[in-house]
C-alpha positions as protocol buffer text, in pm:
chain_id: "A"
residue {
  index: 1
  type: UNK
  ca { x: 1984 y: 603 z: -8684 }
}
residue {
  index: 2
  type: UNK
  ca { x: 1874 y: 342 z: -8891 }
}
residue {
  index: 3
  type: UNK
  ca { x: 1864 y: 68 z: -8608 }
}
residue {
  index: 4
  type: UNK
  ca { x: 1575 y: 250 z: -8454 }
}
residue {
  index: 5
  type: UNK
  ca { x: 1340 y: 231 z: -8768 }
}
residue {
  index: 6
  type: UNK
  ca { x: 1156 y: -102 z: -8896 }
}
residue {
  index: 7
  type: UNK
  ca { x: 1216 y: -216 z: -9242 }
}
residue {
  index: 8
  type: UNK
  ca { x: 983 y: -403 z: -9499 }
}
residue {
  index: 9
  type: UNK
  ca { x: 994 y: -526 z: -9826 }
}
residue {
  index: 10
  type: UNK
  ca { x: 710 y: -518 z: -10104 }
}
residue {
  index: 11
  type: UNK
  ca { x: 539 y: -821 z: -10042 }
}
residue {
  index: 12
  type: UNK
  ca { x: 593 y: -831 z: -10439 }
}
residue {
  index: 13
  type: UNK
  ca { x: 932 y: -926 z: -10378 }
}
residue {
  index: 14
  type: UNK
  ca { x: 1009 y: -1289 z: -10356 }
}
residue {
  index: 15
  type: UNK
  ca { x: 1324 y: -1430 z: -10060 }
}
residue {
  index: 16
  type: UNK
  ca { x: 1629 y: -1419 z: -10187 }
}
residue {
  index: 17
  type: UNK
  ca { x: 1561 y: -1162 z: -10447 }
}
residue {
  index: 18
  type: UNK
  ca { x: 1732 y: -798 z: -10578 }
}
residue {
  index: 19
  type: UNK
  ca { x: 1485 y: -537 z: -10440 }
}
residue {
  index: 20
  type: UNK
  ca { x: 1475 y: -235 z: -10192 }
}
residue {
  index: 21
  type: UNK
  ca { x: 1384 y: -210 z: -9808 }
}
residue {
  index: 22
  type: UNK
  ca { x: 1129 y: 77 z: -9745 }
}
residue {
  index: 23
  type: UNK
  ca { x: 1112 y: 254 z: -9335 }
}
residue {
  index: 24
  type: UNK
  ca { x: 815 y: 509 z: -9368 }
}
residue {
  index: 25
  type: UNK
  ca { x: 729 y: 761 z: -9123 }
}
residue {
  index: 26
  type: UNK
  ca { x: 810 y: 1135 z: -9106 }
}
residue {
  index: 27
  type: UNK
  ca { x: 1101 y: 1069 z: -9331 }
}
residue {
  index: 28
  type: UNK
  ca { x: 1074 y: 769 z: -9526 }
}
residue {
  index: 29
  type: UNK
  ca { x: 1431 y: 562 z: -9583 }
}
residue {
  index: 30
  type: UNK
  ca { x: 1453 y: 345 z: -9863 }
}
residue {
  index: 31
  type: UNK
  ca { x: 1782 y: 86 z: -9892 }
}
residue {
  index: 32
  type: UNK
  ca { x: 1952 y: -169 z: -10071 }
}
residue {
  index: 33
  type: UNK
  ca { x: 1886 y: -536 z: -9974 }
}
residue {
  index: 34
  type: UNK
  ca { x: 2206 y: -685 z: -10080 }
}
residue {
  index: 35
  type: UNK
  ca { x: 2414 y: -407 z: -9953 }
}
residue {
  index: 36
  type: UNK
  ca { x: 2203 y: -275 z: -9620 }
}
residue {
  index: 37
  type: UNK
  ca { x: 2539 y: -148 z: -9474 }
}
residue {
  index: 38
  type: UNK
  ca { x: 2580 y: 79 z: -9754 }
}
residue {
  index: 39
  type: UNK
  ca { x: 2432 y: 417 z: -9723 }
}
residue {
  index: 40
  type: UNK
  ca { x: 2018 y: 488 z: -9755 }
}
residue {
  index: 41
  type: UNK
  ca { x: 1788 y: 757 z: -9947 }
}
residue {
  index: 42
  type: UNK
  ca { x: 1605 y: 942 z: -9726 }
}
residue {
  index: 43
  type: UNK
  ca { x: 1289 y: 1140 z: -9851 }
}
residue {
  index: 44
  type: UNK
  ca { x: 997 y: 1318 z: -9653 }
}
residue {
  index: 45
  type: UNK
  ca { x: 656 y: 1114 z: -9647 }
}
residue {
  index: 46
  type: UNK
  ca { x: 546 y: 1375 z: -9835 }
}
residue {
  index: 47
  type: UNK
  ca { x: 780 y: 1276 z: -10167 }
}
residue {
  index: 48
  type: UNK
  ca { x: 745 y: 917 z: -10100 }
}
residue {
  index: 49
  type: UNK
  ca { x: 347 y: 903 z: -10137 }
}
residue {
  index: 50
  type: UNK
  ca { x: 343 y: 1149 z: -10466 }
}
residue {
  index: 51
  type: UNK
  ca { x: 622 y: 854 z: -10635 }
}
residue {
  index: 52
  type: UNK
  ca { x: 403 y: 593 z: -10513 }
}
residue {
  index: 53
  type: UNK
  ca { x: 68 y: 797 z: -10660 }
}
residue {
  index: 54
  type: UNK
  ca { x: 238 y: 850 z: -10963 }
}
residue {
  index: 55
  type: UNK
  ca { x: 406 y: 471 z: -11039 }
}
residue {
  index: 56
  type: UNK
  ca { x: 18 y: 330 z: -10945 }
}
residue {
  index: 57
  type: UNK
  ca { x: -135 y: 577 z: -11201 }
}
residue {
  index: 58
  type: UNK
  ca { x: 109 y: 520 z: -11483 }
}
């Protein structure tokens, strides 16, 4: 499942540092960097855009 999708990170996030991988789409995936192989969080778009409008508000 998760070799289909493209990942990014937050261009906040400098190489070689502890942060999360986002997928978005439909469902939005969101994983570990330093453990990729480890399961993922899976949330619809819908979920993923009202905790992003909510961190850039507070």
């Amino acid at each position: 499942m998760t070799s289909e999708i493209t990942w990014h990170k937050s261009s906040y996030s400098p190489n070689g540092s502890n942060c999360v991988e986002v997928a978005e789409g439909p469902t939005t995936h969101i994983r570990d960097t330093q453990n990729r192989d480890l399961s993922e969080l899976t949330l619809p778009a819908r979920e993923w855009n009202a905790l992003l409008s909510a961190v850039h508000t507070s």
